[in-house]
C-alpha angles and dihedrals in degrees: 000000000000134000134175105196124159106267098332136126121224106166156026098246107076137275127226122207115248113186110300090348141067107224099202125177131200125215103218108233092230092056099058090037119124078023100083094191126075126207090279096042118090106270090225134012117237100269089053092043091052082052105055077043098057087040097049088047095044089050082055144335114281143177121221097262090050085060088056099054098039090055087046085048101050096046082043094241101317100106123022108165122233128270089227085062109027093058096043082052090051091048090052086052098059097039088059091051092247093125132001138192132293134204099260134180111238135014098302122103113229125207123210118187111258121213093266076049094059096040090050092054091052094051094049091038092127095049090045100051086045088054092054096044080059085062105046081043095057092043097051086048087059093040090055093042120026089055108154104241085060084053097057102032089064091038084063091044085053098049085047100063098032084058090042095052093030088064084059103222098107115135134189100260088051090049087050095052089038089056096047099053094055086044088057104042090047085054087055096049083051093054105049117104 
């Protein structure tokens, strides 16, 4: 939930200043129940990481980078794991025999899925299924909220007001009207079903 109300405080996430006002929003704790995890929180803890890992690399052979990208690409851009854990995770995987390396052009080492590996994957199938519906999950959330009309609808907002309290003139009658106008507005996207 988002609001975008004058100085006040509406939730427990955080607020950011914007110009004279703080835009705060509020994640509703229903929403991230059963997640365990907010926007701020790790996606996947490291044994759930090494396995979309194991299962991306089973499905093809894939350098670190190409993990990346195909995570960032399932969840549509919301989640793309870090190089800095992505590559340690890589480097477990081997170690445990899970995957191991491939002849590669390039610079780049390539992992292919060993038969531990395999096995590993087919133990662990539910899981594994459970971790890739988080994703598609994640990425049909995006898809249905970060549309770019919305984008660049509140871009334009944004430039609107920064102009406007940039020029200085601003009194307290016009802040008012300017604040109500964002508080009503924000009470009819709430209210749309």
């Amino acid at each position: 939930m988002f609001h975008a109300y004058g100085n006040r405080h509406c939730g427990p996430r955080g607020s950011r200043r914007w110009g004279p006002f703080a835009v705060t929003w509020e994640v509703d704790a229903a929403d991230m129940a059963g997640r365990g995890r907010g926007r701020r929180g790790r996606m996947f803890d490291g044994s759930e990481l090494r396995l979309v890992l194991l299962k991306l690399i089973a499905d093809q052979p894939r350098h670190g980078y190409d993990l990346i990208r195909e995570i960032e690409e399932l969840t549509g851009g919301a989640y793309a794991p870090s190089p800095g854990v992505v590559y340690p995770t890589i480097t477990l995987l081997d170690d445990m025999g899970l995957i191991e390396e491939q002849k590669a052009e390039g610079a780049k080492k390539q992992f292919a899925v060993t038969e531990a590996g395999t096995a590993h994957l087919v133990e662990r199938a539910e899981e594994v299924a459970a971790l890739f519906a988080r994703l598609a999950e994640l990425g049909e959330e995006r898809q249905r909220t970060d549309s770019a009309s919305v984008r660049r609808a509140m871009g334009n907002l944004r430039s609107v007001l920064m102009h406007r309290f940039s020029r200085g003139d601003v009194d307290n009658a016009t802040l008012h009207q300017i604040v109500a106008l964002i508080d009503e507005t924000a009470q009819k996207i709430e209210r749309l079903d």
